[in-house]
TORLO-543199 format. One record per residue: residue in one letter; z, y, x of N, C-alpha, C, CB in turn. Coordinates in steps of 0.001 Angstrom, whole numbers, padded with zeros to 6 digits, always signed. Glycine has a CB too. Layout:
aZYXZYXZYXZYX ...
END
This chain:
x-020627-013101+004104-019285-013541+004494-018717-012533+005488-019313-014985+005113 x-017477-012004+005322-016578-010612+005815-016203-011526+007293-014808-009994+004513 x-015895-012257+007244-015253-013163+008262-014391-014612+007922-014315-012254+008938 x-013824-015125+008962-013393-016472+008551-011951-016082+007928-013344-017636+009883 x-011329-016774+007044-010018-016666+006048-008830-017186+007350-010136-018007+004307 x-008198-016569+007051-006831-016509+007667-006881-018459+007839-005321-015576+006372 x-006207-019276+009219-006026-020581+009191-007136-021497+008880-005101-020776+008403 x-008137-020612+008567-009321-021422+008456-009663-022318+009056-010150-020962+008526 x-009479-023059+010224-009581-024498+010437-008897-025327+009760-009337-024823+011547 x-007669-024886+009971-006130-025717+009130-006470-025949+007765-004524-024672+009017 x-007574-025057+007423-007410-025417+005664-008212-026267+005638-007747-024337+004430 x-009307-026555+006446-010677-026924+006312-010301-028847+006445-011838-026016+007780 x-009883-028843+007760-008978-029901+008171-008161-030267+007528-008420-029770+009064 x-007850-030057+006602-006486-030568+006130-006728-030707+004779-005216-029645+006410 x-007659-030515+004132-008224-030523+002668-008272-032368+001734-010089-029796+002947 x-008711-032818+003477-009024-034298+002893-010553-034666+001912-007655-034598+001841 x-011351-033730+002658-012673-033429+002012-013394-034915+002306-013543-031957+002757 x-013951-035567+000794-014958-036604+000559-016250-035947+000203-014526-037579-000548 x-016937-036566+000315-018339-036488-000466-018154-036804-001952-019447-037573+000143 x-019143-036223-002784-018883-036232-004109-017946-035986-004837-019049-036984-004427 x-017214-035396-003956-015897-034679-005135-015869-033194-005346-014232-034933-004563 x-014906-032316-005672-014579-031402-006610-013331-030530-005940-014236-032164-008003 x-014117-029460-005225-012749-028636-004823-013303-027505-005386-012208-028461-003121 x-011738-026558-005276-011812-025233-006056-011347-024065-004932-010708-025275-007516 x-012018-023002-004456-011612-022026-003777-011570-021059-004894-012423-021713-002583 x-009576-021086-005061-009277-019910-006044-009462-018714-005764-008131-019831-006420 x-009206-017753-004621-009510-016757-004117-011075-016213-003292-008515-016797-003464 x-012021-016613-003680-013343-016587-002767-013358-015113-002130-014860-016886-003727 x-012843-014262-001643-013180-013243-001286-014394-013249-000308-012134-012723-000890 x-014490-013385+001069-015162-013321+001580-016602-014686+001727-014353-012918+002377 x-015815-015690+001086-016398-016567+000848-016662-017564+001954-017291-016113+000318 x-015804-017502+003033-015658-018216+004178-015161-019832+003712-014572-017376+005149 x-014098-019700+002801-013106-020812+002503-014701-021684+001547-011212-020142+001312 x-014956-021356+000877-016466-022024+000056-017225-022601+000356-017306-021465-000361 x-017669-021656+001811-018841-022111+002629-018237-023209+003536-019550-020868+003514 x-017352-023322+003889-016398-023965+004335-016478-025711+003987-015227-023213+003776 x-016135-025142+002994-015943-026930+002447-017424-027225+001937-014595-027256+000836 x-018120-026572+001668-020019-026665+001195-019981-027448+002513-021406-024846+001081 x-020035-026840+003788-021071-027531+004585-020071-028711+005377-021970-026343+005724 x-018882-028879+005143-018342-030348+004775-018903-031359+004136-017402-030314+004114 x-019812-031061+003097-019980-031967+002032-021399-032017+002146-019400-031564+000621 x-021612-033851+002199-023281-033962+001669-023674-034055-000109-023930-035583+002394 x-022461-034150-000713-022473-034315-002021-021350-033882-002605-022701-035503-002344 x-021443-033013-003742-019618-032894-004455-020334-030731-004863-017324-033265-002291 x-019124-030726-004926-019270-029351-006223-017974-028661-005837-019222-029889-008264 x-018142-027127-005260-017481-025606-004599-017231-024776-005744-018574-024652-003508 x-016203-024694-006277-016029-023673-007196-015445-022604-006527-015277-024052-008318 x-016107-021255-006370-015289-019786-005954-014759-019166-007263-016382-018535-005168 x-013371-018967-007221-013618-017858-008286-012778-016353-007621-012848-018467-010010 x-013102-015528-008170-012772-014336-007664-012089-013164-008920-014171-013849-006947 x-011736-012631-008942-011137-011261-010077-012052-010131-009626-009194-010646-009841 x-012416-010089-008342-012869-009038-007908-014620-009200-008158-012291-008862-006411 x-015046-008236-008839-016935-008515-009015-017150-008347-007351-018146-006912-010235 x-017356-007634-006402-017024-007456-004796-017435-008402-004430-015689-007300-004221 x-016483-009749-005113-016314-010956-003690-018227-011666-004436-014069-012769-003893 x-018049-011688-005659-019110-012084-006208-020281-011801-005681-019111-011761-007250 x-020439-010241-005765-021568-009827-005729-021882-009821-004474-021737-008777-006314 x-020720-010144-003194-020970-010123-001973-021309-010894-001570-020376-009876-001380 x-021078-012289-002312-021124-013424-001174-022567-014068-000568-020343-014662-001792 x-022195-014413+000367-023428-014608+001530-024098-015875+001124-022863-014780+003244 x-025332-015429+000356-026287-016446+000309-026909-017475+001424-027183-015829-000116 x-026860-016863+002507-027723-017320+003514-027847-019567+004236-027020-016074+004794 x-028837-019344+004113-029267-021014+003908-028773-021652+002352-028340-022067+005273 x-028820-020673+001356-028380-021403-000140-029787-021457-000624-027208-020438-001341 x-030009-021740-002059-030939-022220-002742-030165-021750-003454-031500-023440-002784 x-030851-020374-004562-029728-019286-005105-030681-020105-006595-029778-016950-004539 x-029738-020708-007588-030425-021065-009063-030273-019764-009974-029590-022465-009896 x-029074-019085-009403-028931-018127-010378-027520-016935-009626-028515-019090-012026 x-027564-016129-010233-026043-015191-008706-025165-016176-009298-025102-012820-008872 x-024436-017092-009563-023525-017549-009802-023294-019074-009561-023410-017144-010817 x-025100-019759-009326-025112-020976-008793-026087-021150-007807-025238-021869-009713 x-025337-022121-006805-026229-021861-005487-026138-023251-005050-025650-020663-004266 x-026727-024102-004063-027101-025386-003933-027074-025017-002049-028765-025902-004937 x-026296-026393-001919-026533-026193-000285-027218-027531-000038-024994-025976+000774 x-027712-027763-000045-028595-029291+000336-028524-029893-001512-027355-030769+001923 x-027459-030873-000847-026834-031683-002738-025776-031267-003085-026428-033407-002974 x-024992-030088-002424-023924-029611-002861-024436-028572-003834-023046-029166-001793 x-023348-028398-004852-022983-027381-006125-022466-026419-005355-021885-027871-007367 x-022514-025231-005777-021821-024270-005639-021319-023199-006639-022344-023861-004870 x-020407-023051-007679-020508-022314-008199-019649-020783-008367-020639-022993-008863 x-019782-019974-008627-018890-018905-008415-018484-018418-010262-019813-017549-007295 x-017195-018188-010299-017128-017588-011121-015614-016351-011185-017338-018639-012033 x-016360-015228-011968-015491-013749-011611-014516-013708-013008-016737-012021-011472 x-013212-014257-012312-012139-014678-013196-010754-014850-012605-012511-015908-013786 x-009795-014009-013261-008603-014336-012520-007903-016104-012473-007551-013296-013219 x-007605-016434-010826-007082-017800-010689-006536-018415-012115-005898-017766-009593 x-005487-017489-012923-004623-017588-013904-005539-018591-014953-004150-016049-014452 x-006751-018317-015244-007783-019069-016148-008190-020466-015399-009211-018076-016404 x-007868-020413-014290-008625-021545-013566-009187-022987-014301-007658-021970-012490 x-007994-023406-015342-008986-024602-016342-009196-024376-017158-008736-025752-016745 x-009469-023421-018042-010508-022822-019214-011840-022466-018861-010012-021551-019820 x-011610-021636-017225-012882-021711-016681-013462-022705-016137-012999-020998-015956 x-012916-023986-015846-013552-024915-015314-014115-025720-016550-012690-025640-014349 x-013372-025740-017414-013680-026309-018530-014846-025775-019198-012657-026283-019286 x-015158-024386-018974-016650-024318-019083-018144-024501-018728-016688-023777-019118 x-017399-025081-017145-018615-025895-016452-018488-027402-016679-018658-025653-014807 x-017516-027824-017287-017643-029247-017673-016742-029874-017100-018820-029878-017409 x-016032-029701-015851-015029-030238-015203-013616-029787-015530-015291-030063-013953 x-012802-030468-015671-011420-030961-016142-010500-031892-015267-011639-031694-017367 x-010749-032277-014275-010204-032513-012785-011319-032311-011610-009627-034098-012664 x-010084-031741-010850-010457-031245-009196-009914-032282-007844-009574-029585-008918 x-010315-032611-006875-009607-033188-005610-008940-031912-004618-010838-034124-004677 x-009425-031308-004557-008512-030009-004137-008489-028381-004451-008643-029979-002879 x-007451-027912-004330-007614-026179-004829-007159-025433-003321-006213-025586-006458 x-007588-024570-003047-007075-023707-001948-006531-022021-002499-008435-023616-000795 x-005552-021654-002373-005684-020539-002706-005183-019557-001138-004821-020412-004145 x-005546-018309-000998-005583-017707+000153-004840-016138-001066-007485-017741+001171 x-004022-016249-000506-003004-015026-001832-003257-013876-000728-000614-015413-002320 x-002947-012820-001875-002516-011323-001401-004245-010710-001428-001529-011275+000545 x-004533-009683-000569-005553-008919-000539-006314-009371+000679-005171-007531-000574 x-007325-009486+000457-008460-009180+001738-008765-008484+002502-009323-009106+001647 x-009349-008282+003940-009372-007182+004816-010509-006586+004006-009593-007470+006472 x-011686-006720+003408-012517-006268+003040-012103-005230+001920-013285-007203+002826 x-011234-005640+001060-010676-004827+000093-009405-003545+000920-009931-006043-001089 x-008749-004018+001757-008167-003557+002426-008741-002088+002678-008031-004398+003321 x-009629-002344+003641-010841-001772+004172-011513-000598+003524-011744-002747+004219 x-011710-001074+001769-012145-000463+001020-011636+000797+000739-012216-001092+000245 x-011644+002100+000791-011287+003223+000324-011471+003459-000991-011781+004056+000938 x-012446+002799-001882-012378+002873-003287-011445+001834-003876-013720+002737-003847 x-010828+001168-003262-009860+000058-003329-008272+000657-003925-009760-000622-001680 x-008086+001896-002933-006725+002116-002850-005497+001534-002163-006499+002070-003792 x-006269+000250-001857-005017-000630-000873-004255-000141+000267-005582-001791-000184 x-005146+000748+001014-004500+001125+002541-003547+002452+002223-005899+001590+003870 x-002687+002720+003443-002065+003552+003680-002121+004547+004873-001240+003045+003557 x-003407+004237+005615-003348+004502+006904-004752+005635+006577-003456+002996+008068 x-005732+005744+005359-006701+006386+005078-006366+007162+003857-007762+005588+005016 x-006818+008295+003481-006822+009121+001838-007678+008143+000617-007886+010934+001978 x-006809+007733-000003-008147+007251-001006-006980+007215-002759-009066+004948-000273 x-008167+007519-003379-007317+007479-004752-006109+006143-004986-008551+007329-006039 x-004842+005980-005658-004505+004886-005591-004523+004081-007495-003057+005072-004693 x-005756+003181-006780-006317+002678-007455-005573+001190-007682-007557+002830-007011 x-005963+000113-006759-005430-000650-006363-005684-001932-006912-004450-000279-006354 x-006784-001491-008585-007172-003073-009851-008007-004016-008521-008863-002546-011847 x-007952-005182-008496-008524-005956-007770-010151-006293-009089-007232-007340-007266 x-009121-005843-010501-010431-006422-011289-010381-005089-012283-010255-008254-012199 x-011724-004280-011952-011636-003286-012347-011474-002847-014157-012621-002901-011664 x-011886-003748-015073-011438-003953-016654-010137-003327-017005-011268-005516-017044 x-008890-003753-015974-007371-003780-016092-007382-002182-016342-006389-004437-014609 x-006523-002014-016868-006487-000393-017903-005211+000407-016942-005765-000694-020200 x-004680-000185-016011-003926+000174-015077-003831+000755-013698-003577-000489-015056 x-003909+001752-013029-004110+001706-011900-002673+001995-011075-005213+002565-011700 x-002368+002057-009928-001193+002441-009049-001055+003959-009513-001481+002227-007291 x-001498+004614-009675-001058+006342-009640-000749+006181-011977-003325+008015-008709 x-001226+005367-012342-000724+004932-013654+000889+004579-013749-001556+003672-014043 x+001053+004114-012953+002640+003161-013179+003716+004112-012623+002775+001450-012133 x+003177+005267-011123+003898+005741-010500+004142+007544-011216+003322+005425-009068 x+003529+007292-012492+003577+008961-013332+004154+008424-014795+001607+009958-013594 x+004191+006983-015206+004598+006969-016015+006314+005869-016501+003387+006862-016459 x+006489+004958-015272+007293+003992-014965+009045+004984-014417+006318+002965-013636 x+010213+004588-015564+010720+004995-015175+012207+004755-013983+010541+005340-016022 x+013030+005698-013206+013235+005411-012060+013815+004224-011963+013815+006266-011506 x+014354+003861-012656+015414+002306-012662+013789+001316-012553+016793+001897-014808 x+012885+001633-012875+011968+000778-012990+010904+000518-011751+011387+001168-014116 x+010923+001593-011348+010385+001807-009590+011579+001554-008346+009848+003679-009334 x+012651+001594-009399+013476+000761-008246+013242-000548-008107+014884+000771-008409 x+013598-001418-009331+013604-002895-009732+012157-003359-008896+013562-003148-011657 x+011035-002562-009339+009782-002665-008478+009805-003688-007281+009500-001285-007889 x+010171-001703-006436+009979-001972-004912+011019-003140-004460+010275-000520-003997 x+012250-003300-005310+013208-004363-005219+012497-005426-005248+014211-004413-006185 x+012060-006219-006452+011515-007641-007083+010149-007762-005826+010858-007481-009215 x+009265-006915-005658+008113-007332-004928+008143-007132-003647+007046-006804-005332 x+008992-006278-002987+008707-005987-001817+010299-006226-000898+008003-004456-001880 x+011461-006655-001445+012297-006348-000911+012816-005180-000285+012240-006950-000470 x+012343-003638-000658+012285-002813+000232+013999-002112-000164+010772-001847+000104 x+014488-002049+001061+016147-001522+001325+015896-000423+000700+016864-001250+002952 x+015026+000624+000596+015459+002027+000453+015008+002103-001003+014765+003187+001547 x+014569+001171-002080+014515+001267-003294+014563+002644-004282+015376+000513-003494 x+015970+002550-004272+016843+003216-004950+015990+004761-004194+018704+002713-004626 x+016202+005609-002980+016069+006530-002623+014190+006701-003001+016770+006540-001221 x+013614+006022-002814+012320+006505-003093+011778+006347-004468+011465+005916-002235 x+011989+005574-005497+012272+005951-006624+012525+007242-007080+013044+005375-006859 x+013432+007504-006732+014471+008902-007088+013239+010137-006155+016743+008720-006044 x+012613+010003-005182+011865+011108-004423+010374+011288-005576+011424+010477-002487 x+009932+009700-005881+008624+009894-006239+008552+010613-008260+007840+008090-005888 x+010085+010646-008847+010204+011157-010105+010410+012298-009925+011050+010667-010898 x+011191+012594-008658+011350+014176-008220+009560+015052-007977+012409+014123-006372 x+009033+014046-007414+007703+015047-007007+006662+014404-008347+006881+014678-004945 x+006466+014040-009082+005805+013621-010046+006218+015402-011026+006446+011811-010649 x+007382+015360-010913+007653+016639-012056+006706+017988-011234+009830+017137-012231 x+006858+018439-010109+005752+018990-009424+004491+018851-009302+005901+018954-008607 x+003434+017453-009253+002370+017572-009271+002307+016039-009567+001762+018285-008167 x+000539+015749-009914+000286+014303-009862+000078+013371-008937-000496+014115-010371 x+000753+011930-008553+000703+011483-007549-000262+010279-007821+001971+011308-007048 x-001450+010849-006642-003199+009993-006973-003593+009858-005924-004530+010725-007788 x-002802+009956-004444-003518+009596-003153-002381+008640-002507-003956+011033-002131 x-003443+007880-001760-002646+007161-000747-001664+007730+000003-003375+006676+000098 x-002271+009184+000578-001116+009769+001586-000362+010707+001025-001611+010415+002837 x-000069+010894-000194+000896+011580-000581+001901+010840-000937+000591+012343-001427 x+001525+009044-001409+002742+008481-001379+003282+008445-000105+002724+007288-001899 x+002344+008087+000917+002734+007861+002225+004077+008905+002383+001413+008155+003297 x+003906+010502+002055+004711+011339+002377+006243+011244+001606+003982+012514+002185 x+005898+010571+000303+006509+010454-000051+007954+009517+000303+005857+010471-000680 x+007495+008200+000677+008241+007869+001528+009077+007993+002512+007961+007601+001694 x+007780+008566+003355+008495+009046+004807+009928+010142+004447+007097+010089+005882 x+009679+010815+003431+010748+011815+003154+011912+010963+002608+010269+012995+002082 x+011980+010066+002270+013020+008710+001705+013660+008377+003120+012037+007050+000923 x+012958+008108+004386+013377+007250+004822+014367+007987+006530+012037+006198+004821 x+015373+007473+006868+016272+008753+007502+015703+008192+009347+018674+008606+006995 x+015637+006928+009600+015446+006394+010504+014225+005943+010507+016234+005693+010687 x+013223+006282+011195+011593+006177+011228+011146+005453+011889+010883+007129+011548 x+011814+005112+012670+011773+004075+013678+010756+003223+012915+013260+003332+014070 x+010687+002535+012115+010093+001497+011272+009672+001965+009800+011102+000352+011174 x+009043+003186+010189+008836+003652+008673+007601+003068+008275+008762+005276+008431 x+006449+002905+008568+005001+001898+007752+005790+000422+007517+003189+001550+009124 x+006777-000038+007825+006969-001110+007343+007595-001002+005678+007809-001766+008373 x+007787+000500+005569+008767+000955+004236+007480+001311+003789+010177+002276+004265 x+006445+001564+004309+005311+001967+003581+004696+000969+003075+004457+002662+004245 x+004208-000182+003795+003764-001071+003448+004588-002089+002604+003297-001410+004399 x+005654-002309+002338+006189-002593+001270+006033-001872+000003+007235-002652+001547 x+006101-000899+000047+005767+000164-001256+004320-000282-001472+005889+002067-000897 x+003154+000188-000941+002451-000411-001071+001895-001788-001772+002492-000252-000395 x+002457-002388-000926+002776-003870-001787+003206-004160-002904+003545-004563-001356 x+004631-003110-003094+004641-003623-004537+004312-003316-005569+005392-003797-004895 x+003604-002092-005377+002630-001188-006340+001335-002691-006551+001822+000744-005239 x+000868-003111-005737-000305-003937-005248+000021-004921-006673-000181-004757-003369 x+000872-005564-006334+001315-006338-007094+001815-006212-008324+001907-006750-006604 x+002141-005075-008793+002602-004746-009995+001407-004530-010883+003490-003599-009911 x-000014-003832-010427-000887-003594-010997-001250-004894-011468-001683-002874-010355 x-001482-005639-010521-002304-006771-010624-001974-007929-011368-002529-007163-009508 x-000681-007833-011612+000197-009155-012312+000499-009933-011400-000487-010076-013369 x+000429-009898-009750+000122-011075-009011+000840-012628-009301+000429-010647-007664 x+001934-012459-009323+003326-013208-009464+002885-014345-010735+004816-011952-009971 x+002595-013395-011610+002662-013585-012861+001122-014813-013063+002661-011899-013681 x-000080-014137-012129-001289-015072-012504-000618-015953-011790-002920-014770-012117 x+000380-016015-010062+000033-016853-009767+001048-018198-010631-000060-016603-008365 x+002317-017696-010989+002924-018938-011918+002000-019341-012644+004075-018668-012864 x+001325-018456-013641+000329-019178-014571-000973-020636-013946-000586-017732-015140 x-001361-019786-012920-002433-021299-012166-001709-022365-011811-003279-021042-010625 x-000263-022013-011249+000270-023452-010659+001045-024369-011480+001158-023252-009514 x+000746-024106-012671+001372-024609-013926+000524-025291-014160+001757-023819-015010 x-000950-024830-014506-001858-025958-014738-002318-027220-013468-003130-025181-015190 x-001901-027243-012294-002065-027934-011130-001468-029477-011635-001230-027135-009808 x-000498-030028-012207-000258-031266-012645-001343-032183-013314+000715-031103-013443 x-002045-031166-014054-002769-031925-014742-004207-031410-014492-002307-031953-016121 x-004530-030653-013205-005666-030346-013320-005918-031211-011748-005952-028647-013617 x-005083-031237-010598-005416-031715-010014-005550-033674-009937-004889-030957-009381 x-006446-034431-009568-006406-035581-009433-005891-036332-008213-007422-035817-009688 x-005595-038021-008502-004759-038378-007887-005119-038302-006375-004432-039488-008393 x-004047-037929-005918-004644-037942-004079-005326-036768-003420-005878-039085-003805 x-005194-036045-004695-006048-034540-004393-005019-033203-003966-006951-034013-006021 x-005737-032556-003193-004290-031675-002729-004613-030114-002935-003821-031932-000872 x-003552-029389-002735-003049-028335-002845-002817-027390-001520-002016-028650-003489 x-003446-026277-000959-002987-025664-000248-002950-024375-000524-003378-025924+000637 x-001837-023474+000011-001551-022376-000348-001278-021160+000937-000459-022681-001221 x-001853-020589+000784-001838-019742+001995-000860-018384+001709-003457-019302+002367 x+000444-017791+001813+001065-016724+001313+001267-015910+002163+002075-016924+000739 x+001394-014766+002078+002070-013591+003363+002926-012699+003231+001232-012712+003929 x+003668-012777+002518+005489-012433+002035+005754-013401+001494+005999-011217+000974 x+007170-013481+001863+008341-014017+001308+008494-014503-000566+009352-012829+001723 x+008133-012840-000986+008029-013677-002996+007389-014225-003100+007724-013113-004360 x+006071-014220-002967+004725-015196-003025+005560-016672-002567+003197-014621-001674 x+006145-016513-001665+006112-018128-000476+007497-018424-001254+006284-017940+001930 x+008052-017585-001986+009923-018408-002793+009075-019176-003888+011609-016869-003903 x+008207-018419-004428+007750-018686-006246+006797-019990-005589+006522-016948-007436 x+005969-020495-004808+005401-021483-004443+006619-022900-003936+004430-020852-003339 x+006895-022137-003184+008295-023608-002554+009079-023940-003577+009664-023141-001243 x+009418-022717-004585+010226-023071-005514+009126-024095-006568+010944-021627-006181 x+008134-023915-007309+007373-024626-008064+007077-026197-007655+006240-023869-008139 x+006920-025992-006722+006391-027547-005553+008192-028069-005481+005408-026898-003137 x+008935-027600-006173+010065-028349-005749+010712-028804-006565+010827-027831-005085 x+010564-028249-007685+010599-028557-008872+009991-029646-009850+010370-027702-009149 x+008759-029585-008639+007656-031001-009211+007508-031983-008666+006332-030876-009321 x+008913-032460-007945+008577-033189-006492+008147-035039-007297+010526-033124-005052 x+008098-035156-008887+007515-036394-009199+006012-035997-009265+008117-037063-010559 x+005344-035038-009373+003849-034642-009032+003165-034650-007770+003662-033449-009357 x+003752-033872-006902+003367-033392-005736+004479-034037-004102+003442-031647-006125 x+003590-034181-003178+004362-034579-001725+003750-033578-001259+004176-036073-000843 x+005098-032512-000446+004650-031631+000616+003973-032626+001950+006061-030663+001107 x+002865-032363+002385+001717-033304+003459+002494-033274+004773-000096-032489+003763 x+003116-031913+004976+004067-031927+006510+004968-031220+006249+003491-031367+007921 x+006130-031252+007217+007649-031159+006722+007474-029490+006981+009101-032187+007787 x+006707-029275+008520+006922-028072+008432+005797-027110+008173+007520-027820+009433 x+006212-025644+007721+004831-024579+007355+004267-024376+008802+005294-022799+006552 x+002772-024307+008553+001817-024271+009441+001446-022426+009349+000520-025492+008976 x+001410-022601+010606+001388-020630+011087-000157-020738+011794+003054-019876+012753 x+000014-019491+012126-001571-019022+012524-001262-019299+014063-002153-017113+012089 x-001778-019208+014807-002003-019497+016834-001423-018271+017044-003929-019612+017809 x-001389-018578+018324-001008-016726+018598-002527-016163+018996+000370-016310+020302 x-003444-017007+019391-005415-016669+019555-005383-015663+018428-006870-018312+019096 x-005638-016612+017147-005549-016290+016185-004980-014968+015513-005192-017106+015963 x-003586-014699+015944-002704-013466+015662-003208-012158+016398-001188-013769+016139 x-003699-012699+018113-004177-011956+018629-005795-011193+018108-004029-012579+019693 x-006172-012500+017522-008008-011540+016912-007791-011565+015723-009843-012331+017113 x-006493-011373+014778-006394-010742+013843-005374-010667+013288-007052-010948+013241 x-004689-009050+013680-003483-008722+012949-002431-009026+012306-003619-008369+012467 x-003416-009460+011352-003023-009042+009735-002957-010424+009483-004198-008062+008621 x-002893-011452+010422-002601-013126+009870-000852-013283+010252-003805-014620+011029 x-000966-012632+011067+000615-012461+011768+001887-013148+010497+000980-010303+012094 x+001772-012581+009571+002668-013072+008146+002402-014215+007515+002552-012182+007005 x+001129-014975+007976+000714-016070+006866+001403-017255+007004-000750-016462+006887 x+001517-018245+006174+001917-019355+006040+001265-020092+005298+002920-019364+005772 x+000909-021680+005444-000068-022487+005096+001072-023256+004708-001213-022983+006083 x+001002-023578+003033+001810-024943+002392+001067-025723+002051+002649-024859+001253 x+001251-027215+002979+000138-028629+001831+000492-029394+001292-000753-029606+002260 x+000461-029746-000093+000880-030762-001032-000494-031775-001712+001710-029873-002259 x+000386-032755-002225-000635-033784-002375-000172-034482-004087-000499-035050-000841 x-001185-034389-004404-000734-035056-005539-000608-036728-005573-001638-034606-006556 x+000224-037082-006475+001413-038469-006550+001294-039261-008084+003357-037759-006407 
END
């Protein structure tokens, strides 16, 4: 386990965890959120699933009873992991036999661990190829989309995922230097940017949007995540809830918007979104953006 998940009390607390029931940690990265609700429970069944083999192959056995890398026993608790995008979530459950859950957690966006990763491609602050597949199969990588995607299309991009103002101008820089050489490192987009942007004052925030929406474009993010929360009507059971952890704005429209749409399914649990402490913000960064949504099924 990398460390504890962003709000990790708040989720833990707020789950509405029984004995003998059935929650799902859609995102297991570090595997905090899993272990989490495991040692909540004297009885009931932890599903992790992950896209990334990483979170799989990482996760922290310690005090488990390992049946197999994919099933692990904490006393009478189940544990199972499986390496599958959220998007499958009840085809894959349906292969362990279960067909309703009492709760799902999902913790969106990237992990510090992946972050972290230099074979990842995620960061902007280190050289590393830009890679960026969370699940390495995908036939796509970031330096794929940014040599072959054209400029109206790296505009719409950085537009649709990242909101980023300067769109239009870095588009137009990265087709200009693509005809010069191939663009396959983190810090040459970095440069790339920076040459887009006239007032610097706040230029990694133009980076990290780019970033982002490369992130997301590879990955389908948007796209798995409509697909999982579509099956949530009928996968979650009565009284069983929903929490969602997002850290931009599209992620957090496409969630508020879905949950609002379903308001004969689902009751938002509190009126208002639950933020991280400032403790919290202070021993870690990168929670600074998050937001915790809880719904309940009706």
């Amino acid at each position: 386990m990398y460390h504890n998940a962003v709000l990790f009390k708040n989720i833990i607390d707020n789950l509405g965890i029984e004995n003998g029931k059935i929650y799902v940690d859609a995102t297991l990265g570090g595997g905090s959120i899993t272990l989490g609700i495991a040692n909540r429970l004297q009885t009931g069944t932890v599903i992790g699933f992950d896209v990334d083999i990483n979170a799989i192959e990482n996760f922290s056995n310690k005090g488990l009873q390992i049946i197999n890398p994919f099933h692990f026993k904490l006393k009478d608790v189940d544990i199972y992991l499986i390496n599958a995008n959220f998007r499958k979530i009840a085809s894959e459950l349906t292969k362990i036999g279960i067909n309703h859950v009492d709760g799902v957690v999902y913790d969106l966006g990237v992990s510090s661990f992946q972050i972290d990763n230099p074979n990842m491609g995620f960061s902007y602050k280190a050289e590393s190829l830009l890679d960026m597949r969370m699940d390495k199969n995908l036939k796509v990588t970031a330096q794929d989309l940014l040599m072959v995607m054209y400029k109206n299309e790296l505009e719409d991009m950085f537009k649709k995922y990242s909101d980023e103002p300067f769109a239009h101008t870095i588009a137009l820089n990265i087709v200009k230097e693509r005809k010069k050489k191939k663009i396959q490192s983190s810090l040459q987009l970095v440069e790339i940017v920076k040459s887009s942007i006239k007032n610097q004052t706040y230029l990694y925030r133009h980076v990290a949007r780019v970033f982002q929406a490369l992130r997301i474009a590879v990955n389908d993010e948007l796209g798995a995540l409509n697909d999982s929360l579509l099956q949530l009507p009928t996968l979650i059971a009565y009284g069983g809830r929903v929490e969602i952890v997002t850290f931009h704005s599209i992620e957090d429209r496409k969630v508020k918007s879905f949950f609002k749409e379903n308001t004969d399914k689902f009751r938002s649990l509190y009126n208002n979104i639950i933020y991280p402490s400032d403790v919290e913000i202070n021993e870690n960064i990168r929670s600074r953006s998050a937001k915790l949504r809880i719904y309940e099924k009706i």
